[in-house]
N, C-alpha and C positions, 0 to 999 in steps of 0.2 A: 504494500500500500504506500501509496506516495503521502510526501510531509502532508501537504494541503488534505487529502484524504484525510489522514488521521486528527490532523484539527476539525475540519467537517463532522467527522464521526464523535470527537468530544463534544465538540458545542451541541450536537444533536440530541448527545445521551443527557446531556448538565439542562438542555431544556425541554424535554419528552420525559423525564424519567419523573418527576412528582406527581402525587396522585391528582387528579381533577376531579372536580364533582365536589368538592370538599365543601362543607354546609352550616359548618359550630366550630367553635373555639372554646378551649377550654386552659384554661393557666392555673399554674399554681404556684404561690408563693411563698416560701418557705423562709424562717428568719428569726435572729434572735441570736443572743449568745448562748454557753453551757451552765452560765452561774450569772447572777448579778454583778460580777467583778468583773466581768470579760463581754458587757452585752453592752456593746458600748453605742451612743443615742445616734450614729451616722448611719448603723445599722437600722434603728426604729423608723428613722426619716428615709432611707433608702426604701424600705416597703413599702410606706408610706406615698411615696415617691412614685413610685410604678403604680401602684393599686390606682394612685389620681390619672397616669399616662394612660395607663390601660383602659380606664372608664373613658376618656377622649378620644383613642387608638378603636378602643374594640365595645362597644357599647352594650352588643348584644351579648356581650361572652359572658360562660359562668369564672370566675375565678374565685378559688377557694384559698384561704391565706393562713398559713399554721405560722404562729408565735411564738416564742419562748416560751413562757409558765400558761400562755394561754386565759382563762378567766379565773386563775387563782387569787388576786386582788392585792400579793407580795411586789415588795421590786422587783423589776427585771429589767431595768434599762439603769446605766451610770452618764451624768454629763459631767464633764469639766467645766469652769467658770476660769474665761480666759483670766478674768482679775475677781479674788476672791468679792464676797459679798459681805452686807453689814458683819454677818455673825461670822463670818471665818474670816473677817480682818480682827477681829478679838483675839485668834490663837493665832494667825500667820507669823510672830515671832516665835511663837514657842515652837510652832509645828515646823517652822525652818530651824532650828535648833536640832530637833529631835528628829530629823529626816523624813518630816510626815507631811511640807510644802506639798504636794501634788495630792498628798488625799483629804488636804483640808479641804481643797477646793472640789473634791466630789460630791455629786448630789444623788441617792440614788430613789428611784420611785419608779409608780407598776409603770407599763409600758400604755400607747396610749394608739394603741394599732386598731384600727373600727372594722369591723367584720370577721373580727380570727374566728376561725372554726374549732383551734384549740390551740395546745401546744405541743412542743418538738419532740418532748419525751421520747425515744426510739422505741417505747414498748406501745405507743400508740400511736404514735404519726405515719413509723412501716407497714402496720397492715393496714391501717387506714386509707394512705397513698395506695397502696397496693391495689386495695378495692376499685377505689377507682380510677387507677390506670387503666384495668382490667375492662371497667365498664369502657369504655373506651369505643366507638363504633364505626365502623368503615364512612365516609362522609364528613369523620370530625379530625382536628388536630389539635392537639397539645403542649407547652411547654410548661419547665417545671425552671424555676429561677430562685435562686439562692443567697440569701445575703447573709452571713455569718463570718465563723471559722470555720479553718482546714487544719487537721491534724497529717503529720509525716510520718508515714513507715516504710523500714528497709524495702520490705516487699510494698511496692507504692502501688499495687493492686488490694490493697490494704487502707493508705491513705483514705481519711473519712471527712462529711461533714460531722463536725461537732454541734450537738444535740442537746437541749435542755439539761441538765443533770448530773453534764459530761457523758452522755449517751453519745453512741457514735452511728450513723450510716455510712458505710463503705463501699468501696467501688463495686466490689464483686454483688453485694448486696443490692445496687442499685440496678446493677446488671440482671438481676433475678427478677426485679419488677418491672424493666424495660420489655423484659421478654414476656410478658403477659397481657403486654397491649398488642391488640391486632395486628399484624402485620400489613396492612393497608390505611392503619392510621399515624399520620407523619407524628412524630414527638420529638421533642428539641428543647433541649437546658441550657441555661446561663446560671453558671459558676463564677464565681467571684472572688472565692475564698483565695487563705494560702494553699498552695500547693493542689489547685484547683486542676491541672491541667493531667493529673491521674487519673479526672473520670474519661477520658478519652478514651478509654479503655473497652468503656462499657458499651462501644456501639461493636467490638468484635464476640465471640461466642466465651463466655465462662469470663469473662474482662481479661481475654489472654493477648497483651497483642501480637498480632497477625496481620496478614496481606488481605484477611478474611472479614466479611461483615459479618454480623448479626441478622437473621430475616427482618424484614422491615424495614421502615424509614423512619433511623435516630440517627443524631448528629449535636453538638452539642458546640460552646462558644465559652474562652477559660480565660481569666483575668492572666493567670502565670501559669509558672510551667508545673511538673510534677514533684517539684524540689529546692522552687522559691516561694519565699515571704510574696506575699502581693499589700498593695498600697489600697487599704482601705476600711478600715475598722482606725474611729476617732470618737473620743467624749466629747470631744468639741459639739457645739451648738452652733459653730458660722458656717450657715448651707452654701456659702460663696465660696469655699476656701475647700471643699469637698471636688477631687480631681479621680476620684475610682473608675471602675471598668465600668461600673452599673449605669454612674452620672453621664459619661460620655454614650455609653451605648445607648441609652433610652433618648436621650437627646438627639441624638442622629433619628431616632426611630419619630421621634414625637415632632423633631422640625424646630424645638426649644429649648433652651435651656432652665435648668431650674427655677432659676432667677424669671424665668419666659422673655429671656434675649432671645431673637433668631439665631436661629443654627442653618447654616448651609450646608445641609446632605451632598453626600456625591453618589452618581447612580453610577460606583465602578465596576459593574460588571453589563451597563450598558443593557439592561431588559426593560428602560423606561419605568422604574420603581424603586422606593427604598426598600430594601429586604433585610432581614438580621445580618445576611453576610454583606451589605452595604454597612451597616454601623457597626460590624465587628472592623470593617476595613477604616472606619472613621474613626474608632477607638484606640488604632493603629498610629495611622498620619498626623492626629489631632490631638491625643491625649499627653496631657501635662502631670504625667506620673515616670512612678518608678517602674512598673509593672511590662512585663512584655509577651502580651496575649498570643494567643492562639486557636485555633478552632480546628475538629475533628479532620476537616481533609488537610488543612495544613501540616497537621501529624503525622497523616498518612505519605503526602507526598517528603516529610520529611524521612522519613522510614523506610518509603521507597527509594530512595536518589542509592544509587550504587559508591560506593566511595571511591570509586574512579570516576566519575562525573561532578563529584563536590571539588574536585580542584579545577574543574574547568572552567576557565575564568575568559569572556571578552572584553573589549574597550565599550561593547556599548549592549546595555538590558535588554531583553526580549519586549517587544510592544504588549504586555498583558497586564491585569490588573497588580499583580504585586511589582511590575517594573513603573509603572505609572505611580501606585504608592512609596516604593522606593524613592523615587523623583520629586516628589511632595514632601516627603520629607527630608532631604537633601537639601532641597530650596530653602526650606522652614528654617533651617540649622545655618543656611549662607554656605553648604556646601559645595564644592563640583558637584554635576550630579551622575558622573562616569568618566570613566577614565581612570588610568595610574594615577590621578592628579586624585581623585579622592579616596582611595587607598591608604596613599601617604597622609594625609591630612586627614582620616578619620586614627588614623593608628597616632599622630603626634598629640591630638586632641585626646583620645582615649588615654595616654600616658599621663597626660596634663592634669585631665579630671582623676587617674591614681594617685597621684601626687595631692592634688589638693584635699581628696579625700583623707588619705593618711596622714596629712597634716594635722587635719580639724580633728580626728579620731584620737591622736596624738596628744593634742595639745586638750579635750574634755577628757581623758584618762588623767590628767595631770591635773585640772582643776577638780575632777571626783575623786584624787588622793585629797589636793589640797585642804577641800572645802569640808571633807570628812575628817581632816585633823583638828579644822578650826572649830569642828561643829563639839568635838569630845572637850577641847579645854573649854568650851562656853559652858556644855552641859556638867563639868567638874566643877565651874564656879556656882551654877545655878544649885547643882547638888547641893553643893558646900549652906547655901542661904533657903533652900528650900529639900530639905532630902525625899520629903515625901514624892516630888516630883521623879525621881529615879525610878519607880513604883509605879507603870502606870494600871488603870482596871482596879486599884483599890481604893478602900476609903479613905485611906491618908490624901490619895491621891485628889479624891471627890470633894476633900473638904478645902485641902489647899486651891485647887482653884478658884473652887465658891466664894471664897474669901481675899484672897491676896492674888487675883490676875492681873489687876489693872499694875498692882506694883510690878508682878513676875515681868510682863511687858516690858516697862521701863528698865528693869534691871537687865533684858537682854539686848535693848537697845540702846542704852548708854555703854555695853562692854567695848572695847576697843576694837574685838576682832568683828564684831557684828558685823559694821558697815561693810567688809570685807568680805564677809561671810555673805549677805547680800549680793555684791558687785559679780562674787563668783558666779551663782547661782544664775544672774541674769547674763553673763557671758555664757553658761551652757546653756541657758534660751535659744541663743543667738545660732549658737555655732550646733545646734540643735535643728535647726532651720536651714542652715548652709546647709548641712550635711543632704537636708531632703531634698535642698535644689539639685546639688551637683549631684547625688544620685540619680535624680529624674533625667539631668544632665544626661547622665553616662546611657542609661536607661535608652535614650535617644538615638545614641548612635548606634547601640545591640539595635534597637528595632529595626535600626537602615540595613547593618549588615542581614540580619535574619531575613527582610523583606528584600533584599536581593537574591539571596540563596533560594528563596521559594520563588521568586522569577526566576532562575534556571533550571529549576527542578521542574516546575510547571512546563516552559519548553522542551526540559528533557523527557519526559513523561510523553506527551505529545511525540514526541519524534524517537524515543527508544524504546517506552513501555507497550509490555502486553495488549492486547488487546481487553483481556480479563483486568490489568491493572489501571487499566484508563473508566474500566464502566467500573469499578469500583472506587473510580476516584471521583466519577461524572455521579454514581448513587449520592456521595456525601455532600460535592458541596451542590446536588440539586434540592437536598433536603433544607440546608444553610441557604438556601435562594428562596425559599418556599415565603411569600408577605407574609409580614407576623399575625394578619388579620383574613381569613374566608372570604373578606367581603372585598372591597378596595383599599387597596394599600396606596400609601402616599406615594404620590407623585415626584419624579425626579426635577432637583433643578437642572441636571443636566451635567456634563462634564467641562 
């Protein structure tokens, strides 16, 4: 078969192969942390978030939403308070003394999520999902979206969402309830977590992977890969300052930002539509994080590339959607956007951002010696004048402060090291902050290189691969194409 042929026959199979007729939408959202110490409020605003996209996006759909503790009426959500409030500016000396600065400023309370159907617990969310994955019926499709944790294990067919309780679902697990929905009903998840890019897994047979699918049409969309931290779970309250997988995808999807700034979709796969694999592509080119996504065909074609073809390198990208994205973000960056010229100057940039990294790493190791020496002679003097405070959770402890705060205050704010003691603390702020940029930074130029390597893998697949490894790459991302809605999907602005 000639080149031209085998592209012919990919594009054919990427838009012939999803099911038609399709008539219901059904979503599911799933969210919360494992404990009230880890459920942190980006995650309550992210469901929160979607539940409102989705009522605009898809009106007629059912969406069923499981929460953390669900309606037990306990906390389950923590926020930060960028500056403490009246009541925790009363302890903010002692508690920066005592190493307790960041949990004076916690608040914690129930969650405030309107329609849960329950919560996460894994002794009832898994058969309950289960049930109705199951119901599931040829005409309808699916997605299942996740906003929590990700736990990591050796065997990362293992790696789980974490679960109200510290309950866990895991890949293989999930695997077992994917297999229960019809095979003529599409189903399709966004993960977000850490180490999110394990459930990839689950679209092949047993979460084994393989060259091989699962029956049916699942395909899935991952903030990171199956062995990094992803960028998104914050106490924080400022919905502006929120750069996750979930914030950019839904926003490519919805046409808005949070905020309900315009967002400019791009329709890079050219089918006149935004598709989830349009805003997985957007969350790519667009996003101001650390994290560096991926979704089930991109897996595959990375899996497939022979590692005789990964060194093969030209001066200029394949005309296709990840060499197009590539180039977006090469511009974004003031890169070349091919050639040896950007080679070298992604590899002298990439050194730059190590350097500056290890620097700043460097130099907060050395203020969290510093600030932890200054904080023991304060706490010796404060002992020395108030012992019961060494003590805390008793009544010496309960009674000292009832009584002599306003003084304990002043005595730790008159000490000499205080101010000091202060200044550190707001310099790891700082350099707490750098650290997030130049990550994101670094973060930027992996997404170029990886978004080049699947521009040639994508060519090479086309022109080397099977016949069988082309329709099983044309299955996944025609599932990833599939509008997020039965009905009409937004409209492209266009390339």
């Amino acid at each position: 078969m000639t080149l031209l042929g085998r592209k012919v026959l990919l594009a054919v199979l990427i838009l012939t192969l999803p099911a038609v007729g399709i008539a219901a939408d059904r979503f599911w959202l799933i969210g919360g942390g494992p404990s009230p110490q880890s459920a942190e409020a980006q995650i309550e605003f992210n469901v929160q978030w979607v539940r409102e996209t989705l009522d605009r996006l898809a009106p007629d759909a059912q969406v069923h939403v499981f929460f953390a503790n669900g309606d037990e009426g306990t906390p389950s959500v923590v926020e930060h308070l960028s500056e403490p409030d009246t009541a925790a500016m009363r302890f903010e000396a002692l508690a920066r003394v005592f190493g307790q600065r960041d949990e004076n400023r916690l608040r914690y309370r129930e969650h405030e999520v309107a329609l849960a159907e329950g919560g996460t617990a894994a002794d009832s969310l898994i058969p309950r999902l289960g049930r109705q994955l199951a119901s599931l019926e040829p005409g309808e499709q699916g997605m299942i979206v996740y906003n929590g944790h990700g736990s990591w294990e050796a065997d990362r067919s293992s790696n789980a969402l974490r679960l109200w309780g510290e309950s866990r679902l895991d890949v293989r697990t999930f695997e077992r309830l994917l297999s229960e929905v019809d095979p003529e009903v599409p189903i399709r998840f966004v993960f977000t977590q850490c180490f999110s890019g394990a459930f990839s897994r689950s679209v092949h047979p047993d979460a084994v992977p393989s060259m091989e699918l699962a029956a049916g049409q699942r395909c899935g969309f991952f903030a990171e890969s199956e062995d990094r931290l992803s960028e998104g779970c914050s106490a924080s309250i400022e919905i502006g300052d929120y750069r996750d997988y979930t914030t950019y995808f839904f926003a490519a999807l919805s046409g808005e930002t949070r905020l309900g700034e315009p967002v400019e979709s791009r329709d890079w796969d050219g089918d006149g539509r935004i598709t989830p694999f349009d805003a997985h592509l957007h969350t790519i080119v667009e996003g101001r994080n650390a994290d560096l996504p991926r979704s089930t065909s991109e897996d595959f074609l990375e899996r497939w590339q022979p590692w005789y073809l990964r060194w093969v390198e030209t001066d200029e990208l394949p005309d296709n959607v990840y060499g197009r994205a590539a180039a977006a973000i090469a511009r974004a960056a003031e890169l070349p956007e091919d050639g040896r010229a950007l080679g070298a100057e992604l590899d002298r940039r990439y050194a730059e951002l190590a350097r500056e990294i290890a620097g700043a790493e460097g130099e907060q190791g050395q203020l969290a010696a510093d600030a932890s020496a200054a904080q023991r002679r304060i706490q010796q003097a404060v002992g020395q004048r108030w012992p019961h405070l060494l003590h805390p959770f008793t009544a010496g402890f309960d009674r000292t402060i009832q009584g002599d705060l306003p003084a304990i205050t002043r005595f730790i704010e008159e000490h000499p090291e205080y101010g000091e003691l202060v200044g550190m603390e707001e310099r790891d702020d700082r350099l707490t902050l750098e650290l997030i940029e130049l990550e994101r930074d670094l973060s930027h130029l992996e997404r170029l290189r990886r978004t080049r390597m699947l521009a040639r893998a994508l060519a090479q697949i086309e022109r080397h691969g099977s016949d069988g490894d082309r329709e099983v790459y044309a299955r996944l991302r025609s599932c990833e194409a599939l509008p997020l809605t039965s009905g009409t999907a937004q409209a492209a602005d266009g390339m």
